[in-house]
C-alpha positions in Angstrom: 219.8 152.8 161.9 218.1 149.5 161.6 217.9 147.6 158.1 215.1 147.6 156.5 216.5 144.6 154.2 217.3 142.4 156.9 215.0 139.7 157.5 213.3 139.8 154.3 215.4 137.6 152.1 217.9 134.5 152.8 221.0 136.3 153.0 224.7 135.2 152.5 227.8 136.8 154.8 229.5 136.7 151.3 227.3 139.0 149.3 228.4 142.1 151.0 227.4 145.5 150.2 229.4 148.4 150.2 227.8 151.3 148.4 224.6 150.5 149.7 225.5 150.3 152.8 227.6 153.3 152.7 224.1 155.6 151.9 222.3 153.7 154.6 224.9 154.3 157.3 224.7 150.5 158.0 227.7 149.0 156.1 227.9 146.4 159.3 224.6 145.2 158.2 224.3 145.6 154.8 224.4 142.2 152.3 223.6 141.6 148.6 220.5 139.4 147.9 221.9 138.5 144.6 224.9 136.1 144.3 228.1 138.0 142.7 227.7 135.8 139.2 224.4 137.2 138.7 224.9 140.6 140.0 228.4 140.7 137.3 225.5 139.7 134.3 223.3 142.3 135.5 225.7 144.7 135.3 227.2 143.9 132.0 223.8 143.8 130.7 223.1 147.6 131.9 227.0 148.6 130.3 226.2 146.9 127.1 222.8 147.4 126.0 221.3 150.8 128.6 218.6 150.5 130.8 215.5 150.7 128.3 217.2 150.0 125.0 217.1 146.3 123.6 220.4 145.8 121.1 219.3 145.6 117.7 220.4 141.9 117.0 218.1 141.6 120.2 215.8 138.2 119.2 212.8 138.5 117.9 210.0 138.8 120.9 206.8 138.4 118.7 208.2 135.3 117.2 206.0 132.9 119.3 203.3 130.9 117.5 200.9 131.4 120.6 201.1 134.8 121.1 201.5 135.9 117.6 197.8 135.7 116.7 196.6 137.9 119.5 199.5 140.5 119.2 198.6 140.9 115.4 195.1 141.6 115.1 195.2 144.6 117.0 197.3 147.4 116.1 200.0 149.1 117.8 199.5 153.1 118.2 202.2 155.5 117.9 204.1 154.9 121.8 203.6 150.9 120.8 205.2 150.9 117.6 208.5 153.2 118.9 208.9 150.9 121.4 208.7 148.0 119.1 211.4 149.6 116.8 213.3 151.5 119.6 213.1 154.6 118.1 211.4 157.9 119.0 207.7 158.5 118.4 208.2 161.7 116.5 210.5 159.4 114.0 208.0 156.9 113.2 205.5 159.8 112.6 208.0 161.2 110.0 208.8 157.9 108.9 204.9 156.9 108.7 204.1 160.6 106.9 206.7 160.1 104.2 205.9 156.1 103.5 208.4 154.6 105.0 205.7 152.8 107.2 202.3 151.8 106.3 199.9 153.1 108.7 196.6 154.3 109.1 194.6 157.2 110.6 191.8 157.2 112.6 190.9 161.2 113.9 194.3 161.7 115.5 195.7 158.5 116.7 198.2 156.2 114.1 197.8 152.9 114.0 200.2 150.7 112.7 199.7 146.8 111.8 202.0 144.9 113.6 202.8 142.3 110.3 204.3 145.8 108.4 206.1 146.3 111.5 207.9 143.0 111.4 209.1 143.7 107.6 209.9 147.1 109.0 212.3 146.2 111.8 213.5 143.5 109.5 214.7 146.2 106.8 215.8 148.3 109.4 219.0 145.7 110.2 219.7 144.9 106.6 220.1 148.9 106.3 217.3 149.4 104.1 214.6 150.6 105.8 211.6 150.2 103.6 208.3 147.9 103.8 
């Protein structure tokens, strides 16, 4: 079986490949693109903090002066705002329902304003979780 990887990247004899190369049935063949330093912060990175999870002490992304503006004046709907707080939709509805959250309604959609948000994740790592 040929590799498919082969010529597609600049590729060191010391960035070898075992358990890929193992399911390919090419281990002769088979090299890492990624040096071992950055494969060994990758890794740690998926141990520690999960594939789609950010850690809760993660910094604050909507922190930037230029993109601030923009990010505020629209708000976030149900998916946006769980993904903001890394939590499941179904708890910010609860949350949202019982005025944890300040949100409003329009038909059937949520919307959330992004500022409350802030003050929401905010209260969420001092352990109270109010607005």
């Amino acid at each position: 079986m040929k590799n498919p990887f082969r010529d597609k990247a600049p590729i060191c004899d010391s960035w070898l490949q075992p358990a890929f190369a193992f399911s390919l049935g090419i281990y002769s063949e088979a090299r890492y693109v990624l040096p071992l330093c950055e494969r060994q912060k990758i890794v740690h990175h998926i141990i520690h903090f999960g594939i789609k999870k950010l850690p809760p002490d993660a910094p604050e992304i909507l922190n930037m002066d230029q993109w601030q503006d923009k990010i505020a004046r629209k708000p976030f709907n149900l998916t946006q705002a769980s993904d903001y707080l890394g939590i499941s939709p179904a708890t910010v509805k609860k949350w949202a329902e019982s005025d944890y959250i300040p949100f409003h309604k329009s038909g059937r959609t949520y919307r959330f304003n992004v500022k409350y948000l802030k003050k929401f994740k905010k209260s969420l790592k001092n352990g109270k979780p109010r607005c």
